[in-house]
N, C-alpha and C positions, 0 to 999 in steps of 0.2 A: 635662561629659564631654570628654575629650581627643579628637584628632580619631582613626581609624581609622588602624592600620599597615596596612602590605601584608599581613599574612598574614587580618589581620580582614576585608580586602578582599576578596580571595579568596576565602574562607570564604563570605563574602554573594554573590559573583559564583558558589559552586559551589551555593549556593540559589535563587537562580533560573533556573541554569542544569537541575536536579532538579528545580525546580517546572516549567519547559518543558516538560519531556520528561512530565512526569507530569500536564500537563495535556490533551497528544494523548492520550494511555491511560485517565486517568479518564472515562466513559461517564456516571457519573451526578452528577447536577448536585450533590446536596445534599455526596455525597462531594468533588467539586472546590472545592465555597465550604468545607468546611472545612479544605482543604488548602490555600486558597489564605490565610485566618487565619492556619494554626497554622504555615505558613511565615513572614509577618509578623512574626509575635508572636515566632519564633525569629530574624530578623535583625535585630530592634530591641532585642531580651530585652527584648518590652514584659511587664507582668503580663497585662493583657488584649487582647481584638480584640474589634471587631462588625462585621458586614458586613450592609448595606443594599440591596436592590434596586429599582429602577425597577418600579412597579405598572403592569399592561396597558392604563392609562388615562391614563396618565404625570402623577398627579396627585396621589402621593405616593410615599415609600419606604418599602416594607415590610420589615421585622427576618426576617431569615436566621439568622444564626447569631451567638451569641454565648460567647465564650470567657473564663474570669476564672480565675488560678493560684489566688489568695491567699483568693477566697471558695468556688475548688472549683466552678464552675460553669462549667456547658455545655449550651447551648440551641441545638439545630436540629442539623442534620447528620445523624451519626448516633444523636443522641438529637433528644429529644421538644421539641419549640418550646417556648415560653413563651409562654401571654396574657399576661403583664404587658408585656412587649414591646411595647409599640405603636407603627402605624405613623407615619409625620413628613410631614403637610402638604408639597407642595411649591408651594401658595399660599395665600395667608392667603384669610379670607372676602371682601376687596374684589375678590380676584382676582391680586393683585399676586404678585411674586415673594415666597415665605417666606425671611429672612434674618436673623430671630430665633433659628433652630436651628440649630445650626454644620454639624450635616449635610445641612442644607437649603441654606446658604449656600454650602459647597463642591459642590453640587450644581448648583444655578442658576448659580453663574459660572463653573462649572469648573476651581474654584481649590482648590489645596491647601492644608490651615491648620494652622499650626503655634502651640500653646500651649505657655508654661512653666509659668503656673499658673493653672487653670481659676480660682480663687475670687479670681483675682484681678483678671481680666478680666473687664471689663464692655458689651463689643462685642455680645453673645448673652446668650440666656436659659438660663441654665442649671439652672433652677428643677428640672428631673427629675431631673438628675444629681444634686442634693444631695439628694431625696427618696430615691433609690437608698442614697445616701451613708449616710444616716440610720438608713436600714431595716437596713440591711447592716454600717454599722457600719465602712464602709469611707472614704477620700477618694482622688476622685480628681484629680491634681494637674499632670500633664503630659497633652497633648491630642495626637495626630496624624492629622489627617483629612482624606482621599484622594480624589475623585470618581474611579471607574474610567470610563475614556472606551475607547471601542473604534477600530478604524481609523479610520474615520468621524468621530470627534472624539462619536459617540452617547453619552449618558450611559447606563449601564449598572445602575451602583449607587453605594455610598457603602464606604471600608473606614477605619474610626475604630481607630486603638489607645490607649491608655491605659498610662498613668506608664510610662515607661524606666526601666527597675533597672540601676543599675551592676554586672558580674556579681562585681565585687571584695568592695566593702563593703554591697553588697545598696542604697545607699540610689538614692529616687527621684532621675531630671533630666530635666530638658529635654531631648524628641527633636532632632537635631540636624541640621543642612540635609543632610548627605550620608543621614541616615538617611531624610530627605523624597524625595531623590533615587532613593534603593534603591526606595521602597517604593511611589512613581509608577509607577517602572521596574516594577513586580511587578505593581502596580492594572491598568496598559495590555496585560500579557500576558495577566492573570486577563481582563481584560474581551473584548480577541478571543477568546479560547478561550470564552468563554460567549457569543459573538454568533456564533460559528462553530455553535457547539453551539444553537442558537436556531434558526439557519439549516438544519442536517441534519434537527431535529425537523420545520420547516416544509416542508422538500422531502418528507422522508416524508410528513406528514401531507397535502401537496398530491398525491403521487402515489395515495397509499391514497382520498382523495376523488377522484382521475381514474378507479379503478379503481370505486370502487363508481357513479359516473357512467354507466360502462359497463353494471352491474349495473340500474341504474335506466331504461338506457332496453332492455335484456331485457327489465325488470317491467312499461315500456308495453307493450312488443307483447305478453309471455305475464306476468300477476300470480304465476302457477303455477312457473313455471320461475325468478323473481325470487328466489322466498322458497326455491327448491334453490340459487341462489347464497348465499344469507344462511347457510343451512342448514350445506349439507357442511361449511365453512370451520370453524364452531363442532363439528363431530363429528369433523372431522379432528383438530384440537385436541386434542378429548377424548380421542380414541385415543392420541394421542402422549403425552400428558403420562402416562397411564396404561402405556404401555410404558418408558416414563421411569423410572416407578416399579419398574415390573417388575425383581425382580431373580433370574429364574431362567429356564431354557431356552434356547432359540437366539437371543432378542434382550436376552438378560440384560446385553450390552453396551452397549445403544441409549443413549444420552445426548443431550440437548439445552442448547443454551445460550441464552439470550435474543438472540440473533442467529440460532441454529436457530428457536429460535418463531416469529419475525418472518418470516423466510422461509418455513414452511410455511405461516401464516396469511395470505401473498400468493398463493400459488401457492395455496390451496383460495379466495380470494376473486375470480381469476381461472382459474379451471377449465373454466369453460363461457362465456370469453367470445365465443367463438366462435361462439355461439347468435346475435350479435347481426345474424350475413347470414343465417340460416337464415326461409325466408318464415314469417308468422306462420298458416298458413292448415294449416302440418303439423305446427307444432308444437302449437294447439293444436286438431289434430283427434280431436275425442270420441268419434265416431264413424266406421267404415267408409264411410259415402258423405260424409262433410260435404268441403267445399269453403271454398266463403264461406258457404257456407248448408249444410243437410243434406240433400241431395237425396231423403232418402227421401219429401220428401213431393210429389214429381215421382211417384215411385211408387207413392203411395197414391192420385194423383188414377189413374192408368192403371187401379187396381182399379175407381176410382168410372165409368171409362167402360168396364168391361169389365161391372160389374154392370148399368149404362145399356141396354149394346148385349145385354147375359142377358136382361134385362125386357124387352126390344123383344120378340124373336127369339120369348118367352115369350108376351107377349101376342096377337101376328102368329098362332101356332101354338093358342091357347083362345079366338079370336074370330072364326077362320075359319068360316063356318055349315057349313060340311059335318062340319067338330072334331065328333066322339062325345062321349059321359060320358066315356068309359074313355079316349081319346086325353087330352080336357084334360086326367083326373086325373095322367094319367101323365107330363104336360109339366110340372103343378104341383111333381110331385113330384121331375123332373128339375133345375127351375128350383131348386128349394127344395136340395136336394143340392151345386148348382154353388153357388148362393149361401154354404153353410158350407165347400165347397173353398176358396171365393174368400176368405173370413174367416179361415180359416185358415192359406192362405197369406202374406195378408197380414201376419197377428201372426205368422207363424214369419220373413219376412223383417226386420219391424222389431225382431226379437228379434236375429236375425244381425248387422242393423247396427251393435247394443252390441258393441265390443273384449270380449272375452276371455281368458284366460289358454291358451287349445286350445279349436279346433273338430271337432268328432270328421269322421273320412271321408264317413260317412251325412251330415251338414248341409252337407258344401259339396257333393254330389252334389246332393241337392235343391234348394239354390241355383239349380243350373246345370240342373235340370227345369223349376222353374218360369218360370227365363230362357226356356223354349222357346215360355212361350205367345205368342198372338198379340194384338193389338189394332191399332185403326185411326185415324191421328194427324189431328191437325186438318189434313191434307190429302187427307184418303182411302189415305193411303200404309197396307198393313198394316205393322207392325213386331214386333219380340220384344220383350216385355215387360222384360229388361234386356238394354242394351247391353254389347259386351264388356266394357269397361271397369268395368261397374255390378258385372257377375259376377265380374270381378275382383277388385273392392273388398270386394264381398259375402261370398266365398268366402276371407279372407286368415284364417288360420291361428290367429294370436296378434295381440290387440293388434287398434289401427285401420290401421296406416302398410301402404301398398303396399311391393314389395320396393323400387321406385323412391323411394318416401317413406322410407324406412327409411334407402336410400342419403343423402339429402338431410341427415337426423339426424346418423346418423355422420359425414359432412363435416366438422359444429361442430369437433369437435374436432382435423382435421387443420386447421381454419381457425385453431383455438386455436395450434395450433403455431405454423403461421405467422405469425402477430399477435407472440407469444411471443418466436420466435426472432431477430426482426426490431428489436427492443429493444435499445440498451446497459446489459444490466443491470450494474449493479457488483458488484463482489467477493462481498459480504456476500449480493445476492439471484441470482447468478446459476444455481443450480440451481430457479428458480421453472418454466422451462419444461418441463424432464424431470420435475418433482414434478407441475404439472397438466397436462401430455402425455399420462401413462401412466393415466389413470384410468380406461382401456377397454381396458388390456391385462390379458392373464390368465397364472396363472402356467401354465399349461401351452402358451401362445405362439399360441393361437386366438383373442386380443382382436383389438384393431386401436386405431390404423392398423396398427403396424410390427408388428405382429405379434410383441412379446416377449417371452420365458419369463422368467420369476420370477428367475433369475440375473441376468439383462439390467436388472433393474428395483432402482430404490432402495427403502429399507423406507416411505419418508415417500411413493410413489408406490402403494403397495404399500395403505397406509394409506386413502390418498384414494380407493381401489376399494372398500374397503368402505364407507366411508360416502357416497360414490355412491350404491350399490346400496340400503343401506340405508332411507338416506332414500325414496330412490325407492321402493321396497315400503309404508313405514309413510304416507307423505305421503296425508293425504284430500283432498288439494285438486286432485287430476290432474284434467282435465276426462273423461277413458278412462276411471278406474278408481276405484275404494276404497280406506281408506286399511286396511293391513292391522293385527292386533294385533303386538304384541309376539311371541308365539308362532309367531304362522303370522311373522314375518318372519326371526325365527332359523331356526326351521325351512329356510323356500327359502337363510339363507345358509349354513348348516349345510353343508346336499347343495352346493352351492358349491365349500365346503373340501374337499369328497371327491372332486369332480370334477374340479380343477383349476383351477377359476373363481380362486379367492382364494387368500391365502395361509393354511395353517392355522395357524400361528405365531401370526399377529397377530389371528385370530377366536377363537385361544383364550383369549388375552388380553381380547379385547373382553367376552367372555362369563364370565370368570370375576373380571375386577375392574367389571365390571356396568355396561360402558362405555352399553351399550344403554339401562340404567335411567337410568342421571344423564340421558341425550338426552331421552327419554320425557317424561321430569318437565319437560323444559324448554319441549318442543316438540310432543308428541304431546298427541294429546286425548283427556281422560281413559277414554274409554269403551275408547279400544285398551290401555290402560296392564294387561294381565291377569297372574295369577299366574303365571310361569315356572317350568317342571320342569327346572329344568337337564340332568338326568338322560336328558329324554328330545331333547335338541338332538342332532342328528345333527352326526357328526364331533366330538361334544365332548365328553371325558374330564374330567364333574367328579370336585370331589379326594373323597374319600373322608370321612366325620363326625367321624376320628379323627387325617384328616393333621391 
């Protein structure tokens, strides 16, 4: 073949100067190795291309993609691999470098190999080529094969073309040294751009393990609160790709792109990292007195010296000899009365001490009666049988947390913020803070911290408050509480959507493409998984038998 004019020049210099640019904008790998091919194949007018990759073990190259005009074939990329394909040693069995296989040979020394006629050369083994040859019915007769090196001088892969077509009289020649030149030139661009592309995967995938690192050490201090990091992250998901779907109502617009996924599934996998300063002693308190320990049983022993000092006062009063019938009977039976007061006290306060969802007026009043008794401490000191503090604890409303504990909870997530905001996040993740910021505001602007209405807030922030809540209601693993069913948890988010809590846009959606079900199936335990009435979900207008 004659050597190249300037316009041929050109022509190849505006090919890799299109393949540059086209290889910052290709995202996925398998689409960039075939572009970086069927550009080859276009600046050589080879008939075919294969491209070869360095294996994770760096101990052979495995077959990517392969390209052929004349037999119509195309393996890998955007089609289907090929087993016949297989990969090429890059050391034979003594250990030695492989230099029997031309793409093994251009690999190991980092040389590029130029053949005029494979069947004629005896340098390599060409034993599979001719078995191809044979099957196929095809010869191949010119060779051009490439090691792609990256800055680094790293080997990367291998890109082999086959016969140069004259594009005049169609017949095969010899690739030609500027065509070796070109296509170096094009190996070395293919190869940074996939050791670039090597490198963004491994900083993702190094940050996404820093972030569940974080998750992992919530899971030591609370197992409980771990598996709600694991949790939301997968239900936000679900909601979203389900409004994705959605194509009617007010988020009929909502669309996501695989760069929107990635950023929500950061910001629901750091949601609650903020948990990580919160003490471990409130978050998981089970109970209204626990501490390090559960103090109720500080105040079971008080009963056992209240019943102690009953029995004295009792016996003192039926052993005095002057005591009548009628007096002892009457102390027995006094004794015997305070005795089932005392039993019953008791079980009504270790009932109190279990979190509940509301304590009615009447139970924290008696709380605070029985706080009035008396008893006498291992100093002779008398004292009230709970201290303020205990009545406190005892008498809290909802739930274990004091309004001070409660304070401590909500922090997480003003701590979330500031861990968050304090980040350089880049382009692609920087709405992860206001995505897991906002998962404790509500749309009518009585969440917190910032206090912001439903306008103020993003729909993917918006998202993450439901399945917050969610989880939270269904979860049987709280050390407080029960895990609820299906039913009763639509239900409390139902009234939610009426009151302002959530958005009802996105809980419509939730419950009518059955975001609730696919989570269930994944995560709940089968005994909560019950038959749903959609019908009777508050705030939710199922469609009708006939829409």
């Amino acid at each position: 073949m004659s050597e190249l004019n300037h316009e041929q020049i050109a022509e190849r210099l505006q090919h890799l100067t299109e393949l540059s640019v086209a290889l910052n904008d290709i995202k996925e790998v398998d689409q960039l190795l075939e572009r970086i091919v069927s550009t080859a194949k276009t600046m050589t007018n080879a008939d075919g291309g294969t491209l070869y990759r360095v294996s994770s073990d760096k101990q052979s190259l495995e077959f990517d993609i392969a390209i052929n005009d004349t037999l119509n074939l195309h393996f890998g990329g955007s089609h289907e691999k090929s087993s016949k394909m297989a990969s090429i040693p890059l050391v034979d069995q003594a250990g030695h470098p492989n230099l029997s296989a031309v793409v093994a040979y251009a690999a190991n020394l980092k040389q590029s190999v130029r053949i005029a006629s494979v069947y004629d050369a005896d340098l390599f083994n060409f034993s599979e080529m001719r078995r191809f040859d044979e099957l196929n019915n095809y010869r191949c007769q010119s060779l051009l094969t490439v090691p792609m090196l990256n800055h680094e001088s790293e080997l990367i892969g291998v890109l082999q073309l086959i016969n140069a077509i004259d594009p005049v009289n169609k017949d095969i020649h010899s690739f030609s040294e500027t065509d070796q030149r070109f296509i170096e030139a094009l190996a070395s661009q293919a190869a940074i751009a996939l050791s670039n592309q090597e490198l963004i995967f491994q900083l993702e995938n190094l940050f996404e393990s820093l972030v569940n690192l974080i998750n992992i050490g919530i899971d030591e201090k609370s197992p409980n609160t771990g598996r709600h990091c694991q949790h939301v992250p997968e239900l936000t998901m679900m909601l979203a790709e389900a409004a994705h779907r959605h194509n009617e109502g007010p988020l009929k617009d909502f669309k996501m792109t695989d760069r929107d996924r990635r950023e929500l599934w950061m910001a629901g996998l750091l949601h609650d990292c903020g948990k990580i300063t919160t003490p471990v002693h409130v978050i998981e308190k089970s109970t209204k007195l626990e501490t390090i320990f559960d103090r109720i049983h500080l105040i079971d022993a008080r009963f056992e010296i209240l019943r102690r000092d009953l029995e004295i006062q009792y016996l003192k009063q039926t052993h005095t000899l002057s005591a009548t019938s009628e007096q002892k009977q009457a102390a027995e039976q006094a004794y015997k009365n305070e005795l089932v007061q005392l039993d019953q006290e008791k079980a009504f306060l270790r009932h109190a001490n279990i979190g509940g969802e509301r304590m009615s007026d009447e139970d924290q009043q008696r709380v605070l009666q029985i706080a009035q008794r008396r008893w006498i401490d291992s100093h002779g000191v008398q004292q009230h049988l709970l201290n303020t503090e205990e009545s406190e604890n005892l008498t809290i409303k909802g739930g274990t947390l004091t309004a001070d504990e409660r304070k401590i909870i909500n922090n997480h997530i003003a701590v979330t913020i500031r861990m968050l905001e304090a980040l350089p996040w880049p382009k692609h993740l920087k709405n992860v803070p206001e995505y897991a910021g906002g998962h404790h505001e509500r749309m009518d602007g009585k969440g917190y911290p910032r206090g912001l209405r439903g306008s103020q807030m993003s729909v993917q922030a918006r998202m993450m408050a439901i399945a917050d809540i969610f989880e939270a209601l269904s979860a049987k693993d709280r050390p407080y509480k029960t895990g609820k069913s299906i039913t009763e948890s639509l239900d409390i988010l139902g009234k939610f959507s009426l009151n302002g809590h959530i958005d009802p846009d996105l809980f419509h959606i939730f419950v009518k493409e059955k975001v609730y079900l696919q989570y269930a199936q994944k995560f709940m335990d089968s005994a909560q998984i019950d038959e749903v009435d959609e019908s009777k979900i508050p705030g939710y207008l199922a469609p009708s038998p006939t829409s």
